[in-house]
C-alpha positions in Angstrom: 36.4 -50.3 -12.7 38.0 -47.8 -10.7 39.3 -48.4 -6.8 37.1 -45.5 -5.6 33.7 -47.6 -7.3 35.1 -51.1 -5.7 35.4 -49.1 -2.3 31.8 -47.4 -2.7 30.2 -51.2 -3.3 32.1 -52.7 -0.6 31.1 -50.2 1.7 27.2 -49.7 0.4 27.1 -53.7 1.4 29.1 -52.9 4.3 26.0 -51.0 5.5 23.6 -53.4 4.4 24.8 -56.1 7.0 23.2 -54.8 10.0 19.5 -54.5 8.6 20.3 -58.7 7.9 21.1 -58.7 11.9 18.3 -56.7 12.7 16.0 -58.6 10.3 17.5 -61.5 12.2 16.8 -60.8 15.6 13.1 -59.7 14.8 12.3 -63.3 13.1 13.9 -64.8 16.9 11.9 -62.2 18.5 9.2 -63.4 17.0 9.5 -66.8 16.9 10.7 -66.2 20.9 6.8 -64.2 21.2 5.2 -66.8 19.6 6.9 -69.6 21.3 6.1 -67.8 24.8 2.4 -66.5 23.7 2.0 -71.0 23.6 3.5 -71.5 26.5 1.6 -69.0 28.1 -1.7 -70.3 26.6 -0.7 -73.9 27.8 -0.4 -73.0 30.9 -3.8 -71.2 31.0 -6.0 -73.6 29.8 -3.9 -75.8 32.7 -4.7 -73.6 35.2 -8.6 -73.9 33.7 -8.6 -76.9 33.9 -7.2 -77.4 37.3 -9.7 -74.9 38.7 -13.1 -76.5 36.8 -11.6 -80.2 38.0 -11.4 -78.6 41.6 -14.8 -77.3 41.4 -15.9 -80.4 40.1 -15.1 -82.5 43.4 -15.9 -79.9 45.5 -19.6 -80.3 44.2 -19.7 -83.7 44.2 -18.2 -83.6 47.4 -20.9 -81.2 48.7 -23.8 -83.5 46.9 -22.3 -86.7 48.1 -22.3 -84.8 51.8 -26.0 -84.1 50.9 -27.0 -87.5 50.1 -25.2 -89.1 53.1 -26.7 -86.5 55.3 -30.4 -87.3 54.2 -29.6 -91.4 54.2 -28.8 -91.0 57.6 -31.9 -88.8 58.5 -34.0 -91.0 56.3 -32.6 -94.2 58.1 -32.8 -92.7 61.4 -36.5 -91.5 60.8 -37.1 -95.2 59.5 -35.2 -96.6 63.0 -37.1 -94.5 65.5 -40.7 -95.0 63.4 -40.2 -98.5 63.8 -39.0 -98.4 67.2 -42.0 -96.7 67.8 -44.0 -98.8 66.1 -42.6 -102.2 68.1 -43.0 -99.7 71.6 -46.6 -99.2 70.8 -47.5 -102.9 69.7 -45.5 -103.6 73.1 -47.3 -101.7 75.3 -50.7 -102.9 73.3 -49.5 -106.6 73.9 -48.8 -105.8 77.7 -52.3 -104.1 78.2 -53.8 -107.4 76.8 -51.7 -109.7 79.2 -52.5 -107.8 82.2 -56.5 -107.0 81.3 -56.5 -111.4 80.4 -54.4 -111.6 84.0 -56.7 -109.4 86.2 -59.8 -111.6 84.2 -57.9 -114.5 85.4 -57.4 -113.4 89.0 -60.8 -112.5 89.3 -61.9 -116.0 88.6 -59.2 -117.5 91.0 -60.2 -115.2 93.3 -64.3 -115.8 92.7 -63.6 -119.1 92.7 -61.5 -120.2 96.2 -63.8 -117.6 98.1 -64.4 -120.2 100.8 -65.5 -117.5 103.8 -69.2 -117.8 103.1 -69.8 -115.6 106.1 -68.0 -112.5 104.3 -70.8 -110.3 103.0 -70.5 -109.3 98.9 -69.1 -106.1 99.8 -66.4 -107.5 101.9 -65.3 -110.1 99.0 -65.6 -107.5 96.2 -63.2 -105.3 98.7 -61.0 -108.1 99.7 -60.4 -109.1 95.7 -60.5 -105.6 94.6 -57.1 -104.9 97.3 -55.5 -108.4 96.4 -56.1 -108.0 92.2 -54.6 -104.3 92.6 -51.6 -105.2 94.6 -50.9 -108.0 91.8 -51.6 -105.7 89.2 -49.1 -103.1 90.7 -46.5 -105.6 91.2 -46.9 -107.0 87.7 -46.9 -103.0 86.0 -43.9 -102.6 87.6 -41.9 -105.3 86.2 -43.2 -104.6 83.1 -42.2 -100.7 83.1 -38.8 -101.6 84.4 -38.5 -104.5 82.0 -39.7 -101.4 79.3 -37.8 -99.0 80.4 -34.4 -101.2 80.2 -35.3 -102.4 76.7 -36.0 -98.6 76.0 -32.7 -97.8 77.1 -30.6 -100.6 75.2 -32.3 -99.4 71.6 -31.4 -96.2 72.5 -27.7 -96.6 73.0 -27.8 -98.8 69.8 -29.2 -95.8 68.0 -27.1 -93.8 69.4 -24.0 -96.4 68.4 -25.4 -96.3 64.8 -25.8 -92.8 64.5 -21.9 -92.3 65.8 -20.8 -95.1 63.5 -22.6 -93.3 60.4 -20.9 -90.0 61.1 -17.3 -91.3 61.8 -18.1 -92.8 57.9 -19.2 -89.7 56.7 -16.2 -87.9 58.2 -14.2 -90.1 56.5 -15.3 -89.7 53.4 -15.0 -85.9 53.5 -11.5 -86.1 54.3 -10.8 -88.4 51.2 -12.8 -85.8 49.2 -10.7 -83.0 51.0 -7.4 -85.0 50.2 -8.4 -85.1 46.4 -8.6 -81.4 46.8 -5.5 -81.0 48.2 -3.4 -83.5 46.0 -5.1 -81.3 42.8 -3.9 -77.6 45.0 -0.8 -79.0 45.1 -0.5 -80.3 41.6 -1.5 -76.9 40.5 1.4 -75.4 42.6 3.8 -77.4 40.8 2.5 -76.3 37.4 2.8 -73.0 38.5 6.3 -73.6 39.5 7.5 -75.4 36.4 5.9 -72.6 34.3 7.9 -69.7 35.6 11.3 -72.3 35.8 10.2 -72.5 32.0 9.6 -69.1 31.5 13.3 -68.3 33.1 14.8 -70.8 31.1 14.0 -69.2 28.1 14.4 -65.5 29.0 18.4 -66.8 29.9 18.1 -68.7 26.4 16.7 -65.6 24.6 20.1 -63.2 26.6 22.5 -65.5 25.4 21.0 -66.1 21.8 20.6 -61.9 22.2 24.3 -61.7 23.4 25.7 -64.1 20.5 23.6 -62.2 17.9 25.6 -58.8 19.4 28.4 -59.9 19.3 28.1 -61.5 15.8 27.0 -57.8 15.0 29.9 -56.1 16.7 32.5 -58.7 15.3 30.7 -57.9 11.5 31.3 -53.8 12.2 34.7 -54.2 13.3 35.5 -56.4 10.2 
């Protein structure tokens, strides 16, 4: 074999070492695509998730809201009916004691009429004045004492209705702090990805960088 055929070999494989580089750095490139078409993918269906768990609480934070919202006005209705209810059997009872009271003044009164002189219409006028100024005197305690009792149930309802919305705030904020701690987590998966994604964009220009210089080294030689 003659030095010019060895030569002519040597150099035809000479040539044939760059299409093993290149062939080289495609199968990295793609294994690099790949490898960052998954990561990309992970990080989707994380962000999916993230977002369908956030819209998750937010509805059941909006029906729990809902449900607290008609307990109280259900409860409240059910307070003031039966408030109502008590008022109206109060006032019923009230009427009673001072319709059996007048009765009972009127026989009093009948009875120790001792002025046998007075004529009927003098008595009748003389019990009538005396039964209404009892009667007066007796509906007016009885308002005030209603109108007290009125008032306390009142500021009880109002205490209740106060208490039931400082519990309903707080559970909104807990619901809004769920929110937030998810926003935040979400935040940091954003930030991890793209440290992740930088990581391997430096590892892929130094891998790049080795593979060229390999490359140059091979050409030189």
């Amino acid at each position: 074999m003659s030095i010019s055929t060895i030569n002519s070999q040597y150099l035809s494989q000479d040539n044939k070492l760059p299409n093993l580089f290149d062939a080289k750095n495609k199968l990295n490139n793609s294994a690099q695509q790949s490898k960052k078409l998954q990561l990309l993918q992970q990080y989707k269906n994380k962000q999916k998730n993230v977002k369908a768990e956030k819209m998750r609480l937010e509805k059941e934070a909006e029906r729990k809201e809902q449900d607290l919202i008609g307990k109280l006005y259900q409860k409240y209705d059910s307070n003031i009916q039966q408030k109502v209810s008590v008022v109206s059997n109060n006032i019923i009872e009230q009427e009673k004691l001072l319709r059996s009271q007048r009765q009972a003044l009127q026989s009093t009164l009948q009875e120790g009429s001792w002025q046998p002189e007075q004529s009927t219409e003098q008595k009748q006028a003389s019990n009538s004045t005396y039964d209404s100024t009892v009667l007066k005197d007796l509906q007016n305690k009885q308002l005030e004492k209603f109108l007290q009792d009125q008032k306390l149930q009142l500021e009880q309802a109002q205490q209740e209705l106060y208490n039931k919305q400082q519990q309903k705030i707080k559970l909104l904020n807990a619901e809004q702090n769920k929110i937030d701690l998810l926003q935040y987590n979400h935040y940091q998966l954003q930030k991890q990805a793209e440290q992740q994604k930088l990581a391997k964009l430096e590892l892929f220009k130094q891998q790049k960088q080795h593979l060229d210089l390999q490359k140059n080294e091979g050409e030189v030689n």
